[in-house]
N, C-alpha and C positions, 0 to 999 in steps of 0.2 A: 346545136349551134357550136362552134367551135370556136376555140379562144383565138383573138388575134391581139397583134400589139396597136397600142395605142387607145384600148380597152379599161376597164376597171378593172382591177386583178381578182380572181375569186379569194371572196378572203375568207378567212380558215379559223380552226380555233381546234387544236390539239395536243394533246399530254406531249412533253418534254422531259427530256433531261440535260442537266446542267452542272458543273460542278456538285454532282452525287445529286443532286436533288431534282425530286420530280414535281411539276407542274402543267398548270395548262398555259398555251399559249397562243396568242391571238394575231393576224397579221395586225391588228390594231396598237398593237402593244409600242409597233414601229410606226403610228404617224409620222411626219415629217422626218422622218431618215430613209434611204433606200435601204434595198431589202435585196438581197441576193438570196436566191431560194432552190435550191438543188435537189432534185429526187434521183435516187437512187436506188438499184433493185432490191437489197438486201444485205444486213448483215452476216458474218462469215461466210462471206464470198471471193472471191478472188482481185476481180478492177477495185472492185468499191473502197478497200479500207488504202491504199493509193490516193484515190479521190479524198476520202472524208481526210486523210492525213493532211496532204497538201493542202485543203481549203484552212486547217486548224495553224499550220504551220505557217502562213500570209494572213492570218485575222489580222493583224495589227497592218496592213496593207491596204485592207478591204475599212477598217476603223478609220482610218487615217482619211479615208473618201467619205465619211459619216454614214457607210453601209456597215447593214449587221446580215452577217451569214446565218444562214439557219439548214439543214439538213434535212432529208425527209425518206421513209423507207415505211414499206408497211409493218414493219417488226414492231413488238410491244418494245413499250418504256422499258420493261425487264431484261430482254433481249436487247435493247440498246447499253444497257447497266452492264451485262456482263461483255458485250463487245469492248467497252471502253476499258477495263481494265486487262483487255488485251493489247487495245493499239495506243493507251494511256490517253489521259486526261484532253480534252476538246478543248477549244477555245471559244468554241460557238456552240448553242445548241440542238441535239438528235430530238428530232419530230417524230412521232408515231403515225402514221396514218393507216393502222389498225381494221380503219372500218372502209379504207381504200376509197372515201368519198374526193377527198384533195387531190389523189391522183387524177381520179375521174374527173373533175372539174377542171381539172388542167390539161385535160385529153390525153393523158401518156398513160394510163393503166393499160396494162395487158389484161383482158378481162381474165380467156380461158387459164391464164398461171398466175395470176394473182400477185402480180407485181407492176412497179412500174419499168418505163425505161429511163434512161440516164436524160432528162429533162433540167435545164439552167433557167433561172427566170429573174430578172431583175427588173423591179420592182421603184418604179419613184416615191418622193415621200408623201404626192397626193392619191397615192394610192393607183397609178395606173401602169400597166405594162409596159416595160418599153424596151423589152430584150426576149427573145425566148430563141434559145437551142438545145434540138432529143439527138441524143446519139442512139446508136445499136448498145444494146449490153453486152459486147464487148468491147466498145471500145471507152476509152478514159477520156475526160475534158481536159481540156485547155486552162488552167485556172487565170495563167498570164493571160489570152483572151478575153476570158470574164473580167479580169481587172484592168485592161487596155477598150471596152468596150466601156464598162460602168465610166470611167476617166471621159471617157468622149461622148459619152450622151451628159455629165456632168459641165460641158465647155458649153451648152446650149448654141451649138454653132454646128455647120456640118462638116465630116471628118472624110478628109478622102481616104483611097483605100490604103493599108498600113500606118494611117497616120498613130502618132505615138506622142504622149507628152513634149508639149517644148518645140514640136513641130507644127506649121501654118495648119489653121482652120480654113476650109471655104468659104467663113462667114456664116451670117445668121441666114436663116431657111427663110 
C-alpha cells in the first residue's frame, strides 16, 4: 500500500540529535504542531548539506507557523555528530533511520543502495498528511515552497495556483 495524502502519517520513533545531545524521538513528540519532515540521501554528500543548511537557517520561519522541522537520512546518530561540526550547529533535529524502516514506510527508500530520496512531508498536528514531495537525488528542494505550502494548508481555505500570504483564498472547500 502506498502512502497518500490525507492519510495518517507513519509515525516513527528514532535516535536523534540535537544540540550535542542524542535521543529518541517520536512523531508523537509533535502532537498538535505540524511537522515538516525531510529525508535526505546522506551525509557528506554533495545537495544535502545545501538542503539541511537552508532548512536550519529558516527554523524560526517554519517556528513562527508552530511547525517543527526534523531531518532524516539513514546515517547513524554518530555520523550525524560529526556532519554537524562540519556545517555547524542545527536548529532542528538530524533523525537516524539507521534501520531504513521510516524511509520504507514512507515509500522513498531506494531498497538496492540503501538510501532514501529527497522526500518533504508535512505533517498536521492530528497527525495526518497533507503535503508530500520526492525529488531525484540530484536535485535540491525548494525550502520557500515547503514554507508557502505549510502557510496555505494553514489558511484552511483553498489556495489558487502561486497564491502567497496576504493574497485572496478561494474560500473554504
Amino acid at each position: 500500500m502506498s502512502l497518500q495524502v490525507g492519510q495518517k502519517a507513519p509515525v516513527f520513533k528514532m535516535q536523534g540529535i540535537f544540540k550535542g545531545e542524542i535521543r529518541d524521538i517520536h512523531l508523537e513528540d509533535y502532537a498538535g504542531k505540524y511537522v515538516v519532515l525531510f529525508f535526505y540521501p546522506g551525509d557528506f554528500t554533495f545537495v544535502c548539506p545545501t538542503e539541511v543548511k537552508e532548512f536550519s537557517e529558516r527554523a524560526d520561519d517554519f517556528a513562527e507557523q508552530d511547525a517543527q522541522v526534523l531531518g532524516v537520512s539513514v546515517d547513524s546518530v554518530y555520523a550525524h555528530k560529526a556532519w554537524i561540526k562540519e556545517l555547524g550547529e542545527l536548529r532542528y533535529p538530524l533523525l537516524s533511520d539507521i534501520t531504513k524502516e521510516v524511509g520504507r514506510s514512507y515509500g522513498i527508500l531506494i531498497e538496492e543502495k540503501g538510501i532514501t530520496l529527497r522526500g518533504a512531508y508535512i505533517i498536521d498536528p492530528e497527525g495526518v498528511l497533507r503535503y508530500q514531495v520526492v525529488h531525484d537525488l540530484n536535485i535540491g528542494r525548494s525550502v520557500d515552497e515547503i514554507l508557502r505550502v505549510l502557510k496555505a494548508l494553514q489558511t484552511g481555505e483553498m489556495c489558487p495556483v502561486e497564491w502567497r500570504p496576504g493574497k485572496s483564498t478561494l474560500g473554504k472547500a
